[in-house]
C-alpha positions in Angstrom: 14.2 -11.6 15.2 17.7 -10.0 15.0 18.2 -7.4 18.0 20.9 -5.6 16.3 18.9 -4.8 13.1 16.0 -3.5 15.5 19.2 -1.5 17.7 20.5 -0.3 14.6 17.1 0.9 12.5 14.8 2.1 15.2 16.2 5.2 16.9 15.8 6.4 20.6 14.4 9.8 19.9 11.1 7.9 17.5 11.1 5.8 20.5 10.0 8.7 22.9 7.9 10.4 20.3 5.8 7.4 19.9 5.1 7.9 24.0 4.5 11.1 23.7 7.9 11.7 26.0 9.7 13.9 23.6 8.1 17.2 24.2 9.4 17.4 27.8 13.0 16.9 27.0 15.8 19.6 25.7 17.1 18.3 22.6 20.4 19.4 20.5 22.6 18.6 17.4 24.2 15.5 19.3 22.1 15.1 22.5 18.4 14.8 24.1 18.8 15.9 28.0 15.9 16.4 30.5 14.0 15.0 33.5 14.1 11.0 32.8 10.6 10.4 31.5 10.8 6.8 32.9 11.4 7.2 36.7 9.8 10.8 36.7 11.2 13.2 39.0 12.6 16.9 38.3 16.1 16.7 37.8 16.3 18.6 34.7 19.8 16.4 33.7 19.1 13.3 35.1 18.1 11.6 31.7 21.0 11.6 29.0 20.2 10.2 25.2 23.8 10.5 22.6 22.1 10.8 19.5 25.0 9.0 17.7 25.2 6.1 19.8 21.8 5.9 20.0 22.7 5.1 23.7 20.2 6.5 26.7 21.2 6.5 30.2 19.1 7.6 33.6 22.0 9.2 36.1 19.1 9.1 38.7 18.5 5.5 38.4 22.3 4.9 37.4 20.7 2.4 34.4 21.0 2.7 30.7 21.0 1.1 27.4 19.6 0.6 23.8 16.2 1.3 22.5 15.2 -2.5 23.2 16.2 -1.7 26.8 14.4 1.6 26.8 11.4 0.0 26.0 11.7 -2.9 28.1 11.8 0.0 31.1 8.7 1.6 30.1 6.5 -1.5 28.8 7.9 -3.4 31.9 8.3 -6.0 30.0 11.0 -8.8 28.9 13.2 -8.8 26.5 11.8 -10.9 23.8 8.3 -8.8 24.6 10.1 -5.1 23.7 12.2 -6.0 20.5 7.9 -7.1 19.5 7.1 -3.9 20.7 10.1 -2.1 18.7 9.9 -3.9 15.3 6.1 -2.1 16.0 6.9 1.0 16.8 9.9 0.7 13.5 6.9 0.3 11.4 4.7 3.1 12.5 7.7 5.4 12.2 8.5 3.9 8.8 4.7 4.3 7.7 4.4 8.1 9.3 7.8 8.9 7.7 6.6 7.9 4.5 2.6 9.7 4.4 5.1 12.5 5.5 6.8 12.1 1.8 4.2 11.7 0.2 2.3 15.1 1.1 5.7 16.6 -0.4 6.5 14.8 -3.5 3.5 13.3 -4.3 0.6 14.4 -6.2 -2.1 17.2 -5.6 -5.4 16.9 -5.3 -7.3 18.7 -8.7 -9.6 21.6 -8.5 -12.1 20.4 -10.7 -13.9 17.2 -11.4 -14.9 16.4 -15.3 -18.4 15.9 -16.4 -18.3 12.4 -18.3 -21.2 10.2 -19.5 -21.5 7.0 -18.4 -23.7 5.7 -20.9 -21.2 4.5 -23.4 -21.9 1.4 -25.6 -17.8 0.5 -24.8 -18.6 -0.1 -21.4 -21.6 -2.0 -22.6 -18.7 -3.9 -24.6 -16.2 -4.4 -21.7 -18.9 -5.8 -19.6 -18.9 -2.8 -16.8 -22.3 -2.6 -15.6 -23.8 0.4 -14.8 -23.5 -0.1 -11.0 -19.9 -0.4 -11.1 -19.4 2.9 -13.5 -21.3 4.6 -10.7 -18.9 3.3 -8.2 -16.1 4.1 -9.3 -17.3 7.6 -11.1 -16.1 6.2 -14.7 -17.6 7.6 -18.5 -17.0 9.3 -21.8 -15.5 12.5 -21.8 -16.6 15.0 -24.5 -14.4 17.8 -24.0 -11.0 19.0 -22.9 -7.4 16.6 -23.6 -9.6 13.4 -22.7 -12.1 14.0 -25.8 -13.4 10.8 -27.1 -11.9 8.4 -24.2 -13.4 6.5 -21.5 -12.3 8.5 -18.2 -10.9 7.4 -14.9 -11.1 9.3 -11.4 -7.8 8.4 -9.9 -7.3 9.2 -6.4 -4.4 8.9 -3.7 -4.8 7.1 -0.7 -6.1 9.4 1.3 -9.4 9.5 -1.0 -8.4 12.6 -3.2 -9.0 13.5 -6.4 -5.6 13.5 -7.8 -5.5 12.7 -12.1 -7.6 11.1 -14.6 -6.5 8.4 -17.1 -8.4 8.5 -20.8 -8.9 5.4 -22.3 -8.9 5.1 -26.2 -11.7 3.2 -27.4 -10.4 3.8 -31.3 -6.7 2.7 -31.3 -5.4 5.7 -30.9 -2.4 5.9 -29.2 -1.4 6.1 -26.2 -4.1 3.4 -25.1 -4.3 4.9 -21.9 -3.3 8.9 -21.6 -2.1 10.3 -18.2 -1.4 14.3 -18.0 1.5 16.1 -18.0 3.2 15.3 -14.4 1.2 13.2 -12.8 3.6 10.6 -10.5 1.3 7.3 -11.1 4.3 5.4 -9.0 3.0 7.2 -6.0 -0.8 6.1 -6.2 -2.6 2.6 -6.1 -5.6 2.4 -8.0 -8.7 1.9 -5.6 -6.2 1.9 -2.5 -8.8 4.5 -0.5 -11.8 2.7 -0.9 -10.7 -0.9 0.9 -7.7 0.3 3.0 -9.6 0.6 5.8 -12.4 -1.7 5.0 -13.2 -5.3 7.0 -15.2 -6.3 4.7 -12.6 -8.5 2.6 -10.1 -10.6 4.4 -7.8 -10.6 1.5 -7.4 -7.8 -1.4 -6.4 -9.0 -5.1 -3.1 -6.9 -6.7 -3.7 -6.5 -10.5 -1.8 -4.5 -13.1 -5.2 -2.1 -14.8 -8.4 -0.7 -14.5 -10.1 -2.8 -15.8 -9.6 -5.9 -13.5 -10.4 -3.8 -10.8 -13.7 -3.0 -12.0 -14.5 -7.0 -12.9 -13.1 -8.4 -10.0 -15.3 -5.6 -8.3 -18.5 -7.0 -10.1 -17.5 -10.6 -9.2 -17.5 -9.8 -5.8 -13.6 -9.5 -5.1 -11.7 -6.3 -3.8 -8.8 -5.4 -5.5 -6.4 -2.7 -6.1 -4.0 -1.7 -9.4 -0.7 -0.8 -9.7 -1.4 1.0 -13.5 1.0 -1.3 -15.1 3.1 -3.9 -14.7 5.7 -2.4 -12.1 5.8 -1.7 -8.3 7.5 1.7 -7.2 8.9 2.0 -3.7 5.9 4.2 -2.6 3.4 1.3 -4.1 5.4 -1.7 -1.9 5.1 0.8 1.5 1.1 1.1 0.9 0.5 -2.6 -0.3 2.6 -3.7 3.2 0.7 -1.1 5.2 -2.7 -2.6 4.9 -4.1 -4.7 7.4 -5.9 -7.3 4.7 -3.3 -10.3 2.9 -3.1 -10.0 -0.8 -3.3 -12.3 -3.8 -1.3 -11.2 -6.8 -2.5 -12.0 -9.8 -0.7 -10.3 -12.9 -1.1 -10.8 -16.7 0.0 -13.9 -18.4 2.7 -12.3 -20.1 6.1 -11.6 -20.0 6.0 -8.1 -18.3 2.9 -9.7 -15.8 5.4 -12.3 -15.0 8.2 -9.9 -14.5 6.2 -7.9 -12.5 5.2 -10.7 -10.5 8.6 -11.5 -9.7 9.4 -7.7 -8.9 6.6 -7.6 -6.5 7.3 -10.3 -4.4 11.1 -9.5 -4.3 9.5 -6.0 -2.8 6.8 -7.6 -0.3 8.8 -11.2 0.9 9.3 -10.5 4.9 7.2 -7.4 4.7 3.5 -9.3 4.0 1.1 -12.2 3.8 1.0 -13.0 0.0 -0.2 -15.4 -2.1 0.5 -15.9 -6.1 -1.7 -16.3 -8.3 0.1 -17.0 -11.8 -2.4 -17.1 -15.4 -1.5 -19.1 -17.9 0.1 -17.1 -21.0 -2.0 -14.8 -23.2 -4.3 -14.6 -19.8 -5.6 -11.2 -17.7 -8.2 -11.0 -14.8 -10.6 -9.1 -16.8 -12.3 -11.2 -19.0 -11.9 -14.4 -17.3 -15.3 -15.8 -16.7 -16.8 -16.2 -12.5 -16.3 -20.1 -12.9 -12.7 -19.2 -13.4 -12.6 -16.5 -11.0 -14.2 -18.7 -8.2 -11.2 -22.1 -9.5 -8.3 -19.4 -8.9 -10.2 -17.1 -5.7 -12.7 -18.8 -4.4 -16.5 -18.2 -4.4 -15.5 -14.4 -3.1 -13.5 -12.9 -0.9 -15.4 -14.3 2.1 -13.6 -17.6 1.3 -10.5 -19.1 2.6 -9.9 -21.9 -0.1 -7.4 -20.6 -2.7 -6.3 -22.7 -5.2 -2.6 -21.9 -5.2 -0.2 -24.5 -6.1 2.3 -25.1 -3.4 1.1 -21.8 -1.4 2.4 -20.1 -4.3 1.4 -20.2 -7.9 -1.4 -22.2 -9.8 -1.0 -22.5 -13.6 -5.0 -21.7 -14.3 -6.4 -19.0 -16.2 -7.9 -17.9 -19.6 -7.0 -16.1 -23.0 -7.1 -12.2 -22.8 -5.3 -9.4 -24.8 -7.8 -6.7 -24.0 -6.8 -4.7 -20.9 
């Protein structure tokens, strides 16, 4: 635990927000004055924070300090107890700050929702059964930019309606089509439906759709990142959820690449596990025997088979995606 990290990150003034202290107190460009919110009493100067410093000091009490100290006054608790407390209370700011971002930069929700058909013999081919379409609102589109592809309801994490992807099911390029605009490096695919969820005690990190939805069949929960790169806004909601994950990228070069870029952005964030296919390989097509060698039976059970708590060299040929 380094104190001066925690001193130098987490700032007096989040401090008594996160109380719910702030709203008593006078605050200017370089200062927060008012009646100390620790010891009470209605001195209306008694309580002194310098902003810069980040330095708070009680002329009542005649006591003062950092934000560790600050906290170890109104927890009434040791030292080792409050930088606990802080590197908690760093992380809620850090997570607020950042849902606060992304309801300015990231994408809004759509007006409409498209009609598709769900009855398409390429899901038939794929192996999506007709459950899983309904869950996750997939099907042909007939009309409109998406003619002739497979759509995807993309939402954010807050469970709103935010893009569709069309998938080509004739070659034509691109193989999957985004609109104009929309910032896929600020969603995860299937983020709102298990974010909150119990159910799992570990969630599965894939690059596409489609892993998603056979994972989802198998019995696993999972989440994409739509390709084989992590954005900054993709590391904050993977470290924000409460579950551990298991990533499992493609068995090529950008899956491996991407596997390396993810952990770099998740090591001393989260609980993570790597699960690494075998070249040529991808989570979709592998069959449940192989699933349930690399997983487990599902996600109710605790025996992974990863290779040094790491990696396992396991997996199946698959160029589909």
């Amino acid at each position: 635990m380094d104190f001066e990290q925690i001193k130098k990150n987490l700032r007096i003034k989040d401090v008594l927000s996160y109380y719910g202290m702030l709203d008593a107190l006078y605050e200017s460009e370089s200062a927060i004055r008012g009646p100390c919110p620790v010891h009470k009493g209605d001195n209306k100067t008694a309580f002194h924070v310098d902003k810069e410093k980040n330095l708070y000091y009680c002329f009542t009490r005649k006591h003062g300090g950092s934000v560790i100290d600050l906290i170890m006054e109104i927890e009434r608790v040791p030292l080792k107890t409050a930088a606990e407390k802080a590197e908690e209370i760093l992380r809620a700011v850090r997570n607020h700050k950042s849902c606060e971002k992304a309801k300015k930069t990231g994408n809004r929700p759509l007006g409409f929702e498209l009609m598709l058909d769900p009855n398409h013999p390429y899901l038939d081919e794929r192996g999506v059964r007709v459950e899983t379409r309904k869950h996750f609102g997939i099907g042909y589109c007939r009309g409109g930019i998406f003619k002739g592809r497979i759509c995807i309801p993309i939402h954010d994490e807050y469970g709103k309606l935010v893009a569709y992807s069309g998938r080509s099911i004739d070659g034509t390029e691109p193989k999957y089509l985004l609109p104009k605009g929309f910032k896929k490096s600020q969603v995860i695919y299937n983020y709102h439906r298990i974010k909150n969820t119990g159910k799992h005690s570990r969630i599965v990190v894939v690059e596409g759709f489609f892993d998603v939805f056979k994972l989802y069949q198998e019995g696993y929960s999972a989440v994409a990142l739509i390709g084989s790169s992590i954005s900054i806004r993709q590391s904050e909601l993977l470290t924000a959820l409460k579950q551990d994950l298991v990533l499992m990228f493609d068995g090529d070069e950008a899956g491996y690449k991407c596997t390396k870029d993810v952990i770099k952005a998740l090591k001393g964030k989260k609980r993570f596990k790597v699960v690494k296919l075998r070249k040529g390989a991808q989570p979709d097509i592998l069959t449940r025997r192989e699933l349930e060698e690399l997983l487990g039976k599902n996600e109710y059970s605790e025996k992974f088979q990863v290779r040094n708590n790491w990696r396992t060299e396991n997996g199946s040929k698959n160029t589909r995606n």
